[in-house]
Backbone bond lengths (Angstrom), bond angles and torsions (degrees), N, CA, C in turn:
res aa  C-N    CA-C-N  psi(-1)  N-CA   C-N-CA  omega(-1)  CA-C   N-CA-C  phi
1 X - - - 1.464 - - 1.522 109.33 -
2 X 1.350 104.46 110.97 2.099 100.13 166.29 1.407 91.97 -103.06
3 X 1.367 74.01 153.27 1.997 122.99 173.87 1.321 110.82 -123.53
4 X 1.328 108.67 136.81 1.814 101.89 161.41 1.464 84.75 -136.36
5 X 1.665 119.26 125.34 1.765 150.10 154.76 1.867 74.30 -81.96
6 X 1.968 76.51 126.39 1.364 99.43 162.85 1.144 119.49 -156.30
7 X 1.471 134.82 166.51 1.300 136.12 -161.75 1.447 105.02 -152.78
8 X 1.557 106.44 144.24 1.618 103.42 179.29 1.895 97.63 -127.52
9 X 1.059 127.85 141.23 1.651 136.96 134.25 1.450 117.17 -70.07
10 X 1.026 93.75 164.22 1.907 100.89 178.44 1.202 100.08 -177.05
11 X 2.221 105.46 163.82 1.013 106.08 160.10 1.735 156.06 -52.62
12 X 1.616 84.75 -5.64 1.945 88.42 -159.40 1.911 79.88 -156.81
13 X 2.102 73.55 -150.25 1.437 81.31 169.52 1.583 122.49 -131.19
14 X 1.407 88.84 5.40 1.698 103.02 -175.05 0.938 132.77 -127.01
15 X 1.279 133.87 69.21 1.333 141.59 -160.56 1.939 116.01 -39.94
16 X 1.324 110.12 -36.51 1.239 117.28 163.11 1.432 125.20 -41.33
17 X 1.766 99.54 -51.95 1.388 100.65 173.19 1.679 130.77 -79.63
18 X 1.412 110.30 8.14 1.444 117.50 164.59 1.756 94.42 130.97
19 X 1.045 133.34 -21.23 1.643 140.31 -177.00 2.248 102.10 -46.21
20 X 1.204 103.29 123.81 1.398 97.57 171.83 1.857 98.47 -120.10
21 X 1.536 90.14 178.74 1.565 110.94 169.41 1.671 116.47 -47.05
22 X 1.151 122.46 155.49 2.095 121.59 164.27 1.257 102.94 -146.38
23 X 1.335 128.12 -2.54 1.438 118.94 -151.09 1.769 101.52 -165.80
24 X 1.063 115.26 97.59 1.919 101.30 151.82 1.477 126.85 -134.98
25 X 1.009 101.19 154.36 1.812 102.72 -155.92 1.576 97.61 -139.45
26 X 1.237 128.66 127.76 1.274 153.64 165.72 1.378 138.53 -131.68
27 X 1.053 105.16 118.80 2.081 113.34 -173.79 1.715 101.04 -104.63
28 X 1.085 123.53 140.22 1.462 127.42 168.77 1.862 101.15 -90.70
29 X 1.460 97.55 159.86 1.381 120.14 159.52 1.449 115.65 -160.95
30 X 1.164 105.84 120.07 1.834 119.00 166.94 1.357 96.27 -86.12
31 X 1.833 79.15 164.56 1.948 82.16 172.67 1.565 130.01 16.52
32 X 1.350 109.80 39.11 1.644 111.10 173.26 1.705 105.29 89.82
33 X 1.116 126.62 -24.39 0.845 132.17 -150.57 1.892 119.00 -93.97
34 X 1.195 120.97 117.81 1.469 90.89 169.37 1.348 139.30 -96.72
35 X 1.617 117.54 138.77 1.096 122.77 -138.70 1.768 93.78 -80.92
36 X 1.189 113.57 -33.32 1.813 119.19 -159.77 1.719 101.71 78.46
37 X 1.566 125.23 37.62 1.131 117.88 127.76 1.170 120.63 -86.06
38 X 1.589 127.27 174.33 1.019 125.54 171.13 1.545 100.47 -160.74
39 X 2.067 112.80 -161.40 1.522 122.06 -160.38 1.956 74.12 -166.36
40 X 1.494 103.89 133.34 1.180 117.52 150.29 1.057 133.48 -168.52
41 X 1.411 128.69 108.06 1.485 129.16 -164.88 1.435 111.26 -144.42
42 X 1.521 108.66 136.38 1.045 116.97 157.38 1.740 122.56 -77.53
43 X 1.324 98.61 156.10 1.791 107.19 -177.19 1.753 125.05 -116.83
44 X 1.330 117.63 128.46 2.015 89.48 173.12 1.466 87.42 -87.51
45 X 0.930 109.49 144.02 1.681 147.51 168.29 1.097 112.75 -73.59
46 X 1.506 128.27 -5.31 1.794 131.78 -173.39 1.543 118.06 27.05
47 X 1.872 110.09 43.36 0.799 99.75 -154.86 1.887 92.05 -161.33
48 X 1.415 147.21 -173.46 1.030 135.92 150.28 1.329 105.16 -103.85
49 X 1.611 101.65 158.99 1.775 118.24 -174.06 1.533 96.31 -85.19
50 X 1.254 125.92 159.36 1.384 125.32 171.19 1.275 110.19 -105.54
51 X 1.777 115.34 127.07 1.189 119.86 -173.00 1.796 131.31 -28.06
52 X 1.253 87.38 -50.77 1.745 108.19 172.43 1.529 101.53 -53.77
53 X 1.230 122.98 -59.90 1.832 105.30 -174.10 1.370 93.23 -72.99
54 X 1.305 150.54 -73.82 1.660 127.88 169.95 1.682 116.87 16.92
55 X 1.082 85.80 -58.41 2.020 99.90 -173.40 1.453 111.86 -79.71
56 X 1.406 117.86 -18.22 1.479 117.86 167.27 1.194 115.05 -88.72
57 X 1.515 135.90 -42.08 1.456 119.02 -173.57 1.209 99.80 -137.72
58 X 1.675 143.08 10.96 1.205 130.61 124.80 1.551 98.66 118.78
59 X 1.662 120.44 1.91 1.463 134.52 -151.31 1.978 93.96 -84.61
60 X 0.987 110.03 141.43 1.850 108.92 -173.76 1.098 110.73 -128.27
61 X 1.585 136.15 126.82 1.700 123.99 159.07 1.053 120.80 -3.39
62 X 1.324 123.47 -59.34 1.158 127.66 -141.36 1.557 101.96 -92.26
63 X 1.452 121.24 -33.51 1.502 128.35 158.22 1.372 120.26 -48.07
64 X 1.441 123.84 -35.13 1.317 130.53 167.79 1.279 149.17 -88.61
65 X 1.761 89.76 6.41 1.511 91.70 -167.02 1.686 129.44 -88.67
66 X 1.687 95.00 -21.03 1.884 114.75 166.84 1.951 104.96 -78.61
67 X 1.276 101.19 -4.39 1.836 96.74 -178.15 1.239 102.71 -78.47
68 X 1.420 111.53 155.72 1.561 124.08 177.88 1.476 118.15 -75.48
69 X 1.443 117.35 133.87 1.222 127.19 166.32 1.607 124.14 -25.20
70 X 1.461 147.76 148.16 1.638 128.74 153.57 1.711 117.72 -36.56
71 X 1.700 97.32 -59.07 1.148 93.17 -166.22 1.769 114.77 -62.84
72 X 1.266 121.15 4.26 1.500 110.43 177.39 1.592 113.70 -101.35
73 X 2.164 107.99 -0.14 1.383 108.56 165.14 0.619 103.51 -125.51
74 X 1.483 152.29 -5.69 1.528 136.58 171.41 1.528 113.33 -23.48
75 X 1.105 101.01 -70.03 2.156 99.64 -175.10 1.433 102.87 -32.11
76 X 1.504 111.52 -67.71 1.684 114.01 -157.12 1.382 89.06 -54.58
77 X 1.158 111.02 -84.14 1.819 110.39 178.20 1.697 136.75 -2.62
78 X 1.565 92.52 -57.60 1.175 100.43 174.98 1.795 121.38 -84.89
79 X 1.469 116.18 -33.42 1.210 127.44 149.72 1.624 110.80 -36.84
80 X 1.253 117.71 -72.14 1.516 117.55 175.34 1.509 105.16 -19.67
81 X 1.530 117.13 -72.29 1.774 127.10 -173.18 1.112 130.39 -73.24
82 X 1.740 110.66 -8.36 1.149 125.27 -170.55 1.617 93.44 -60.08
83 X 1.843 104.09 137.86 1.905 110.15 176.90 1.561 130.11 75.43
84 X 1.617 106.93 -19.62 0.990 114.42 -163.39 1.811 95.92 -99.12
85 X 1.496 115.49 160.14 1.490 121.02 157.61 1.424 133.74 -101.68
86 X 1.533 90.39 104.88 1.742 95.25 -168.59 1.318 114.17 -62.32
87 X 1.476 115.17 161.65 1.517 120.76 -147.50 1.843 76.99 -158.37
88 X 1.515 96.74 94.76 1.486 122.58 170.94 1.521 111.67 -125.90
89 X 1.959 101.20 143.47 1.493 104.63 178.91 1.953 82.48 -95.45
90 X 1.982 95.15 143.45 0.932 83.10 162.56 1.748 107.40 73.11
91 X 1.265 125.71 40.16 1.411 118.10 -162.88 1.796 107.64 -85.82
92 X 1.101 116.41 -35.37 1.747 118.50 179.11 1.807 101.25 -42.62
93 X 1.127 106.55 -58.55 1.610 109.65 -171.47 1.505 87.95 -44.53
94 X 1.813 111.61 -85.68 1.813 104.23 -133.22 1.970 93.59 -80.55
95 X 1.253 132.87 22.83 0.957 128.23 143.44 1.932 137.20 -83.19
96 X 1.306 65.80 -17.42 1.669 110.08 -178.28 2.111 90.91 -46.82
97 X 1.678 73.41 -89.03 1.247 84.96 -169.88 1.690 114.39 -90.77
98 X 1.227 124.32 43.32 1.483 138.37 139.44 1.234 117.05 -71.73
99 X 1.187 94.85 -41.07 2.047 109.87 -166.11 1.548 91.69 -75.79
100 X 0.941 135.59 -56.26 1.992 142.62 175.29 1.036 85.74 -47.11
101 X 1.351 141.82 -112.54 1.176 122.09 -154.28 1.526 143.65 -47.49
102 X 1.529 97.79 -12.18 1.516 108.19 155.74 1.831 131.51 -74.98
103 X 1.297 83.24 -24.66 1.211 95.23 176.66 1.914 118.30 -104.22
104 X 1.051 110.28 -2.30 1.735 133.80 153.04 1.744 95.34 -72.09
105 X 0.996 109.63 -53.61 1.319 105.33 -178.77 1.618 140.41 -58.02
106 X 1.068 96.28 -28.92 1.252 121.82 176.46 1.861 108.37 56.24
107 X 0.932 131.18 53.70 1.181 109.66 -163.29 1.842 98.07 -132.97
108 X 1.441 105.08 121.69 1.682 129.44 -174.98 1.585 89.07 -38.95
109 X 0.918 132.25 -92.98 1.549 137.34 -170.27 2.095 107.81 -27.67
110 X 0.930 100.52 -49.91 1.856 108.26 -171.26 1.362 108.43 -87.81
111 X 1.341 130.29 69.35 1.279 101.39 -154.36 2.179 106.46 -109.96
112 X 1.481 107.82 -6.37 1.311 115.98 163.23 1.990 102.74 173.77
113 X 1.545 118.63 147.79 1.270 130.48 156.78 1.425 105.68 -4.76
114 X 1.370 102.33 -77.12 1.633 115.28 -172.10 1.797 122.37 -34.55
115 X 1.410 93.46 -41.00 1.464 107.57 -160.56 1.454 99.12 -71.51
116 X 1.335 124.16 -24.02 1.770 135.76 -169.12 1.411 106.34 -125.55
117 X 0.756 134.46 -80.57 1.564 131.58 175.23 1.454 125.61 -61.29
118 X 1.346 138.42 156.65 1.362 144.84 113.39 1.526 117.24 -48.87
119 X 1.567 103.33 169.57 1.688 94.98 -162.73 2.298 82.30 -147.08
120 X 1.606 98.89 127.58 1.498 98.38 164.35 1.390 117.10 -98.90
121 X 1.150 154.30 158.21 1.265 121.93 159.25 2.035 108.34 -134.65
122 X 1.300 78.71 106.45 1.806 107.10 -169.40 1.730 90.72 -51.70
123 X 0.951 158.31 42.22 1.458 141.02 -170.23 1.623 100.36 -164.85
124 X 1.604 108.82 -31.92 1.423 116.34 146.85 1.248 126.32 -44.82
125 X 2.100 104.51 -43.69 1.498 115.86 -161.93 0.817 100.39 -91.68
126 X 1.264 157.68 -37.19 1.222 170.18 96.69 1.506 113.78 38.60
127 X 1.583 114.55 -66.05 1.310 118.75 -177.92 1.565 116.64 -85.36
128 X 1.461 116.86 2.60 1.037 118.76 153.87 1.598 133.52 -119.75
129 X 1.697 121.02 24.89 0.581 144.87 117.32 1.672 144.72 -38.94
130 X 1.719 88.17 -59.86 1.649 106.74 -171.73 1.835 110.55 -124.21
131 X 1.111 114.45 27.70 1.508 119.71 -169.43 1.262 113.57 -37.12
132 X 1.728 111.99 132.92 1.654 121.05 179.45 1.690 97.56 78.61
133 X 0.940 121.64 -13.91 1.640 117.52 173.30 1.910 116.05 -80.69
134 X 1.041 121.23 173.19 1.583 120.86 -166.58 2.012 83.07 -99.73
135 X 1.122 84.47 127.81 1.639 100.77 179.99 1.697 112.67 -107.96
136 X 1.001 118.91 21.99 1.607 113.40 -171.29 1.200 101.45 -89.19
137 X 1.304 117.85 176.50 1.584 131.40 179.14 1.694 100.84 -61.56
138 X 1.190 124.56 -48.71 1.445 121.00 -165.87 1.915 95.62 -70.28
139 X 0.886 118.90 -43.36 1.340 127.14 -174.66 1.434 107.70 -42.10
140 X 1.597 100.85 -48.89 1.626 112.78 -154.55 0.928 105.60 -81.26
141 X 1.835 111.44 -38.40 1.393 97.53 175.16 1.549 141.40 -86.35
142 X 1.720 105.50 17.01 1.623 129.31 178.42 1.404 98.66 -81.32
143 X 2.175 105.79 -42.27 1.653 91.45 -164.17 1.532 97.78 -86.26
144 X 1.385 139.62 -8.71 1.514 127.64 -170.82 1.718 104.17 -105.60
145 X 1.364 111.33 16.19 1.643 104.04 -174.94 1.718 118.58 44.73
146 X 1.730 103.29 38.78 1.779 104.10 154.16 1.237 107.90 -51.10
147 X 1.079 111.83 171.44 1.784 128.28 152.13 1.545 100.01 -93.90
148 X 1.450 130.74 118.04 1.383 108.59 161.71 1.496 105.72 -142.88
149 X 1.742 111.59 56.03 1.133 144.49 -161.98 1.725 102.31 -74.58
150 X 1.381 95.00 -49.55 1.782 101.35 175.07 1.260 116.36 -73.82
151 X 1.848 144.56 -7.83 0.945 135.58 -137.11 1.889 73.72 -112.70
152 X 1.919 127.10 93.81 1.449 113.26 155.42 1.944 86.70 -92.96
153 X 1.036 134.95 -28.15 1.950 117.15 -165.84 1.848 83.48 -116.12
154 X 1.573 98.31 167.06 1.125 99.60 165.84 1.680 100.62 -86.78
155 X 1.339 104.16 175.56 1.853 128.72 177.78 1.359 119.83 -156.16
156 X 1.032 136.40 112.53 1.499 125.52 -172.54 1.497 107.84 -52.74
157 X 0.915 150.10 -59.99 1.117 156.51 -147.38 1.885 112.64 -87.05
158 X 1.508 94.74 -45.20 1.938 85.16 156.48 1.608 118.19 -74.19
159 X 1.093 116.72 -40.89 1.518 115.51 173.41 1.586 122.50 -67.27
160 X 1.647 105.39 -17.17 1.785 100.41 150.08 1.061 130.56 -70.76
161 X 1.422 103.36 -21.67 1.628 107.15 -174.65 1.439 108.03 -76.66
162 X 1.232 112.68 -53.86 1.698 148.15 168.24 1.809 83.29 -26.65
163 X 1.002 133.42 -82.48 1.127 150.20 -131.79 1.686 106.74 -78.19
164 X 1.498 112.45 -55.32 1.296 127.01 123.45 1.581 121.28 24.53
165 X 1.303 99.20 -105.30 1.712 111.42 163.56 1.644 109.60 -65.79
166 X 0.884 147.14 -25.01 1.385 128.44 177.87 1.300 93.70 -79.83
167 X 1.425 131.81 -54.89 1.762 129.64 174.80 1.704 112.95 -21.28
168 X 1.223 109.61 -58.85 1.339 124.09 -163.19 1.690 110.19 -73.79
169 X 1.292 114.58 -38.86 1.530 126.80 -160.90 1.305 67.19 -82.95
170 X 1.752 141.37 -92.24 0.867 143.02 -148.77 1.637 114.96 -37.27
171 X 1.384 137.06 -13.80 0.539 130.48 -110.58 2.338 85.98 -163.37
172 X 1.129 101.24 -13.08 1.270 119.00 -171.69 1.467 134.13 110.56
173 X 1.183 101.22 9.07 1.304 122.39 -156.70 1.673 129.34 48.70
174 X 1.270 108.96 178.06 1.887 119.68 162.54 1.350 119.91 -101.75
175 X 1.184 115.08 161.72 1.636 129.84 162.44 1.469 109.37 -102.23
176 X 1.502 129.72 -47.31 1.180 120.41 -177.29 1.185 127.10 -109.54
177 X 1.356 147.37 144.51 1.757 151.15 174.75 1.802 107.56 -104.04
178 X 0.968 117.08 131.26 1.188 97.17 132.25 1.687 123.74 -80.15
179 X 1.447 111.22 167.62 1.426 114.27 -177.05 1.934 102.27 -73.92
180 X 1.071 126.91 53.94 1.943 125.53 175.20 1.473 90.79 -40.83
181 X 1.620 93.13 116.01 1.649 120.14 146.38 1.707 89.40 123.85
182 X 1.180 106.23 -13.13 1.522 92.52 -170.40 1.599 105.67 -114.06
183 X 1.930 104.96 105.65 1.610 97.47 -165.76 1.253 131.53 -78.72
184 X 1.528 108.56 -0.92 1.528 127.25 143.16 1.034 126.24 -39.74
185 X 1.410 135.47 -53.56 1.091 140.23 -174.23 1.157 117.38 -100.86
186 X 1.728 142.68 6.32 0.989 135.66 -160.12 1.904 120.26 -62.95
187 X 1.502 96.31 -20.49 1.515 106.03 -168.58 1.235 119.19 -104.72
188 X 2.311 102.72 13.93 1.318 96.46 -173.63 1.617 87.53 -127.53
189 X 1.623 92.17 141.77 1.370 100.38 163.56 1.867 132.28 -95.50
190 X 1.236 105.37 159.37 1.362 100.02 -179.93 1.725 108.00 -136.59
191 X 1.372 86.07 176.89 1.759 81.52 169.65 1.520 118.41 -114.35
192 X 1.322 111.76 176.60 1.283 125.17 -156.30 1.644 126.26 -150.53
193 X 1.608 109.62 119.70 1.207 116.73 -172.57 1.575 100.72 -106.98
194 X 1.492 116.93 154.80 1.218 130.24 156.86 1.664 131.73 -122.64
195 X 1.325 114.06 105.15 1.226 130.60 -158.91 1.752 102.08 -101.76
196 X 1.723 98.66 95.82 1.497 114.66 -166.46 1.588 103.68 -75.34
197 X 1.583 112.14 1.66 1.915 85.92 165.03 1.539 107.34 -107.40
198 X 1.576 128.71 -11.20 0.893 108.30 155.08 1.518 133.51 -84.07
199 X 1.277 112.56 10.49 1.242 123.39 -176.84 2.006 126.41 45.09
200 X 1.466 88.96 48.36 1.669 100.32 -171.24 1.492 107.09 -152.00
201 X 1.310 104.64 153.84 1.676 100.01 177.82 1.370 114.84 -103.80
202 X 1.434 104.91 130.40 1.768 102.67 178.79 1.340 108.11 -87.51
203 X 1.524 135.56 160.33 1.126 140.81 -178.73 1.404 116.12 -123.49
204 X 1.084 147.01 136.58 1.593 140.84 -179.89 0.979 106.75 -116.93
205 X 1.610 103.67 165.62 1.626 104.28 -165.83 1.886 97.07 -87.75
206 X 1.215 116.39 171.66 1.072 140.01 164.76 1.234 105.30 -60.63
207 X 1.541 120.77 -91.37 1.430 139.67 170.88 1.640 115.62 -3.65
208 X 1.854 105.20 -30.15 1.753 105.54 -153.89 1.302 121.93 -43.71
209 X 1.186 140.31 142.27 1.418 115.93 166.90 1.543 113.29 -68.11
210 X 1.748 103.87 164.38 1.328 109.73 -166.68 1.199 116.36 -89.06
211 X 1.482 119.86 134.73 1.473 112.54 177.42 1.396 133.52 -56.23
212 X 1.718 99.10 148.21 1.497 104.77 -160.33 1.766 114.43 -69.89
213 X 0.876 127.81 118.93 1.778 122.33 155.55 1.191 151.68 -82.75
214 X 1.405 125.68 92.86 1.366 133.55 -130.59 1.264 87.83 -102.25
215 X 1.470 128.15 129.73 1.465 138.71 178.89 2.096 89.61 -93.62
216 X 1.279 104.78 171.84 0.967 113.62 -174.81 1.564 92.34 -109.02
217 X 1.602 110.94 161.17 1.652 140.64 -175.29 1.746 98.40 -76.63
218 X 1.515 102.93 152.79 1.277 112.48 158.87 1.344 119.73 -46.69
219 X 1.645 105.03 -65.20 1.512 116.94 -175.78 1.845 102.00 -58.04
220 X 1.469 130.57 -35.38 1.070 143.67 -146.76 2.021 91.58 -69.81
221 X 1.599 92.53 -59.56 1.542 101.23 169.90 1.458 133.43 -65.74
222 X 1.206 96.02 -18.42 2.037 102.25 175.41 1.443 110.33 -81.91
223 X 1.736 107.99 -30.67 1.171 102.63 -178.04 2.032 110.90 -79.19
224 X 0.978 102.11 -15.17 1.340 118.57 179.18 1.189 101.65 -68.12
225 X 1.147 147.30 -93.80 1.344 166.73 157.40 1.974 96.27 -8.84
226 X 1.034 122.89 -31.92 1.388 116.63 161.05 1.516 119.56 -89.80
227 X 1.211 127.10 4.51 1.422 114.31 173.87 1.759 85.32 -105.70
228 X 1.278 127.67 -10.73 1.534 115.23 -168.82 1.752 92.60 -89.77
229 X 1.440 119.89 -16.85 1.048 109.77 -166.13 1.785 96.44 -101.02
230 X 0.758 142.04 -6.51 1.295 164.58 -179.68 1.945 107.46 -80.54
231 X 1.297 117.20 -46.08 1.052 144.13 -141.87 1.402 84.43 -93.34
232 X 1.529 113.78 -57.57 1.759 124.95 -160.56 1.585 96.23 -71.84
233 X 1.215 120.37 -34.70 1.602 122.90 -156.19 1.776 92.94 -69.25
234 X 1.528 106.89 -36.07 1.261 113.99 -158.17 1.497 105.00 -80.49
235 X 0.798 101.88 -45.52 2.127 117.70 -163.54 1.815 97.32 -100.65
236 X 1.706 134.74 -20.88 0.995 115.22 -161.37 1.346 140.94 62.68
237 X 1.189 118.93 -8.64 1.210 134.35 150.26 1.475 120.89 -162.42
238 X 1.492 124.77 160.82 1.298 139.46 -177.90 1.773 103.56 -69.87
239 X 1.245 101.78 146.40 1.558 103.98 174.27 1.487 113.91 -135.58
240 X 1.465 106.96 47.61 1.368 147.04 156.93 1.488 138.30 -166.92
């Protein structure tokens, strides 16, 4: 099973009213798992950012203006998602305006989300999970012990990741990671603990050696078998 958790920024909030893409960020996961592929690109918007999203993820004219158009990544982009089921918080919005720019695009091959992907929408699962509770990304990741220590602006691409691990915990959690970001390791898996008072996930190596298994002693078991027999004389019966 692939997944691509994804996240979009933008100028506004309405693509209808002229607002395009600036930002998309995508992490893969098979089988639950993340692979340490990924998708990240910035966009010019041929267009100005509106101050108000400025103040949410920190993105500026002037940061966007040597970035490439949609229409010169759409393919890679959409290739990236092609088959896979996206796993968006909040999915109507940044599908929202996927489909606008697909359809700005005009292009026979791209012709909407639907036509290539499946669509999850974690904020759906979320509110029926946790109903009347605060369902946002910061929320989710207080009640599932994310780390989302780095997240002061939003970013598509940290908040996929972000999103990522809350997906999965939310979701029953994982046993295995790959190491994402490290292209050494992309093809090795490891395992993985989550330690809910530090609110972070530890990762172990693959390689570890295997833990030791200490059988118990002759004497170890005779003496055992006499506190159980000790135990019954006293209480009359076992209470296990």
């Amino acid at each position: 099973m692939r997944q691509v958790v994804l996240d979009t920024e933008t100028t506004g909030l309405d693509p209808k009213t002229g607002h395009r893409i600036i930002e998309i960020g995508c992490v893969e996961l098979v089988n639950r798992k993340l692979t340490g592929r990924h998708y990240h690109q910035y966009i010019n918007p041929e267009r100005e950012v509106d101050d108000g999203a400025i103040e949410v993820h920190g993105i500026t004219n002037e940061f966007l203006v040597d970035k490439p158009v949609f229409a010169q990544i759409a393919d890679e982009f959409m290739t990236f998602c092609e088959g896979a089921e996206l796993v968006i918080h909040n999915a109507p919005f940044d599908v929202g305006f996927i489909n606008w720019e697909l359809k700005l695009l005009g292009s026979p091959r791209w012709q909407s989300v639907a036509a290539h992907c499946s669509v999850l929408d974690t904020l759906a699962l979320a509110r029926e999970k946790h109903p009347g509770q605060k369902n946002n990304l910061d929320a989710l990741c207080k009640r599932y012990f994310v780390d989302n220590s780095q997240r002061d602006l939003h970013g598509a691409l940290l908040d996929a990741e972000i999103l990522a691990d809350v997906y999965l915990m939310m979701t029953g959690g994982q046993t295995d990671l790959a190491l994402a970001g490290d292209q050494q390791s992309n093809d090795e898996e490891s395992g993985e603990q989550r330690d809910p008072a530090a609110g972070t996930i530890r990762r172990l190596a693959a390689d570890r050696a295997p833990l030791s298994v200490l059988q118990a002693s002759t004497e170890e078991m005779e003496g055992h078998q006499s506190m159980l027999a000790l135990l019954e004389k006293s209480a009359g019966k076992h209470f296990w």
